[in-house]
Backbone bond lengths (Angstrom), bond angles and torsions (degrees), N, CA, C in turn:
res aa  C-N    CA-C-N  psi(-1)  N-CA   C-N-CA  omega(-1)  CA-C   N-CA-C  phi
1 X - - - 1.451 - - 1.529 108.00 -
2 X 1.570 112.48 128.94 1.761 91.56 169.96 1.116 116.01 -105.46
3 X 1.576 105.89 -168.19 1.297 110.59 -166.22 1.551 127.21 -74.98
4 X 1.420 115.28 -4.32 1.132 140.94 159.19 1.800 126.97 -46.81
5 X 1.559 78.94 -58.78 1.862 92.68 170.37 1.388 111.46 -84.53
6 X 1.786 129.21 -17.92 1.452 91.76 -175.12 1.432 104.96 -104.35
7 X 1.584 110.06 13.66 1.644 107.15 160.66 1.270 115.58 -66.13
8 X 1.495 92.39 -58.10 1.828 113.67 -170.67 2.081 95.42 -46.17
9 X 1.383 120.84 -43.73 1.490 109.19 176.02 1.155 117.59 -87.11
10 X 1.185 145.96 13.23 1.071 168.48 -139.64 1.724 87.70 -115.27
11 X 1.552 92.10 -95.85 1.732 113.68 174.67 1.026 104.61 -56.02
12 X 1.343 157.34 -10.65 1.535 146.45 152.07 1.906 111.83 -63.92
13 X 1.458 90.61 -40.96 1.588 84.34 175.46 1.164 115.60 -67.14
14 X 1.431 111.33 -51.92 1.334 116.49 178.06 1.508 116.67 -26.30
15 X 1.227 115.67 -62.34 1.863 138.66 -155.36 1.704 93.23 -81.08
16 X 1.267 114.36 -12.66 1.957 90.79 178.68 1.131 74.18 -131.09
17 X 1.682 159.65 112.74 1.099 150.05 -148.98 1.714 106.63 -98.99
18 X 1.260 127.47 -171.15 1.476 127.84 -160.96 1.746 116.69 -151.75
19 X 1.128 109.14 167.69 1.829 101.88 -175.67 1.479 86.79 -111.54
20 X 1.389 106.68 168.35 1.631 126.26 -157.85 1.594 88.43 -164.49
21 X 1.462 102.02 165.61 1.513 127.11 -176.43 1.777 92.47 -121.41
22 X 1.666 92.15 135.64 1.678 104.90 -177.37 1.906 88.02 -113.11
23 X 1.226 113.55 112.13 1.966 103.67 167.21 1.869 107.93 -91.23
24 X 0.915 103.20 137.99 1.499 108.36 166.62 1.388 111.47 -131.80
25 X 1.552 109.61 133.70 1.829 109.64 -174.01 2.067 102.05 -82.20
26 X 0.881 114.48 119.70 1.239 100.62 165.84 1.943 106.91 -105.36
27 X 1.325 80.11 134.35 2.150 119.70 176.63 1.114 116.63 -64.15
28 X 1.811 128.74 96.80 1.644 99.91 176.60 1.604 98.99 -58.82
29 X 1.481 95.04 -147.25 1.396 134.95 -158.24 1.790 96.77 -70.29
30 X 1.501 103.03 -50.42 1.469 105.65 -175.99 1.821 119.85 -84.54
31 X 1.379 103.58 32.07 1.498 119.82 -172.69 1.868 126.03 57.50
32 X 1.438 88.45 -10.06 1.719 91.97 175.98 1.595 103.07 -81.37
33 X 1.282 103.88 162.36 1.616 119.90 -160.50 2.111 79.75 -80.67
34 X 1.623 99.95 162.73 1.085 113.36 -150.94 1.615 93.95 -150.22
35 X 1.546 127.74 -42.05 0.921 122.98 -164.48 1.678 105.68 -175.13
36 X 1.523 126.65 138.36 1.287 133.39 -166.74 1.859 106.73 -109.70
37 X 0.816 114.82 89.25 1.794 138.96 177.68 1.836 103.09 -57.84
38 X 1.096 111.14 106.43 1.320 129.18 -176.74 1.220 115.52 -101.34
39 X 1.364 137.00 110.42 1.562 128.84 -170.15 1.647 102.54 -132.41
40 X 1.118 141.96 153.50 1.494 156.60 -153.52 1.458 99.78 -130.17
41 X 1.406 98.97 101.91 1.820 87.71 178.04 1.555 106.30 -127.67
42 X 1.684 103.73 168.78 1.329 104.61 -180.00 1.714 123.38 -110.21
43 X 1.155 111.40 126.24 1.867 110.18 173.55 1.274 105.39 -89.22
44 X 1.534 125.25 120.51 1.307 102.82 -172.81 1.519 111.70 -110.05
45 X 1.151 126.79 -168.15 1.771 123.94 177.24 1.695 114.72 -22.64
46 X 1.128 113.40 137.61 1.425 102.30 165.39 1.809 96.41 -132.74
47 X 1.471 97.02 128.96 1.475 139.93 -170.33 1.992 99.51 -37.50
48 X 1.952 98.66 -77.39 1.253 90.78 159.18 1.071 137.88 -67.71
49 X 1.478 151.07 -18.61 1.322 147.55 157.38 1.574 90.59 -41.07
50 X 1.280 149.70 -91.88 1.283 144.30 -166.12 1.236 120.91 -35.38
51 X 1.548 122.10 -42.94 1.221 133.90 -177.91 1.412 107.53 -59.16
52 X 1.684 111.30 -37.99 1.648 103.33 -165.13 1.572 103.94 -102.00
53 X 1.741 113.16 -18.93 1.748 90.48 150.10 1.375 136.86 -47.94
54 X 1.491 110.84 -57.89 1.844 125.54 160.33 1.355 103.95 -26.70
55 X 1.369 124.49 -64.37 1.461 120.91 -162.75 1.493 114.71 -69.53
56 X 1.062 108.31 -14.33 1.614 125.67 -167.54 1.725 85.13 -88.84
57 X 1.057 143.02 -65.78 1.488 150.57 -132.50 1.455 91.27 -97.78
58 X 1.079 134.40 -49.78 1.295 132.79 158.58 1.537 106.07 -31.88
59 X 0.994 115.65 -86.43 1.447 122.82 -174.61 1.548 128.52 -54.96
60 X 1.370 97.14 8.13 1.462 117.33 -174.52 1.788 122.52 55.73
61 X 1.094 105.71 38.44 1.588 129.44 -176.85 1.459 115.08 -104.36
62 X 1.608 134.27 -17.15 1.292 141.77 148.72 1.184 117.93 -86.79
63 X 1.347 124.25 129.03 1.219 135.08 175.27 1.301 117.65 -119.98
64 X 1.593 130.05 118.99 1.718 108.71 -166.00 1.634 90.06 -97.02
């Protein structure tokens, strides 16, 4: 794959945005890890990511 396409999906993800996993180790009492905290979060649209697809497709620089 080059580096071409995993920008171009990169900035596609970006612009319709995506959910991701956040891990956090939680420490008992005696500072050793104890337990791994899993949370589901959301990135949502980003404004310019869209803006610079448009400008791209305009200019005939996106290709689906």
């Amino acid at each position: 794959m080059g580096i071409d396409k995993i920008l171009r999906d990169a900035l596609l993800r970006r612009a319709t945005g995506y959910e991701y996993e956040e891990r956090e180790v939680v420490a008992g009492r005696d500072g050793n890890p104890e337990r791994v905290k899993v949370m589901k979060k959301h990135m949502p649209p980003d404004l310019k990511a869209i803006q610079k697809i448009q400008t791209m497709r305009q200019m005939g620089q996106w290709e689906e």
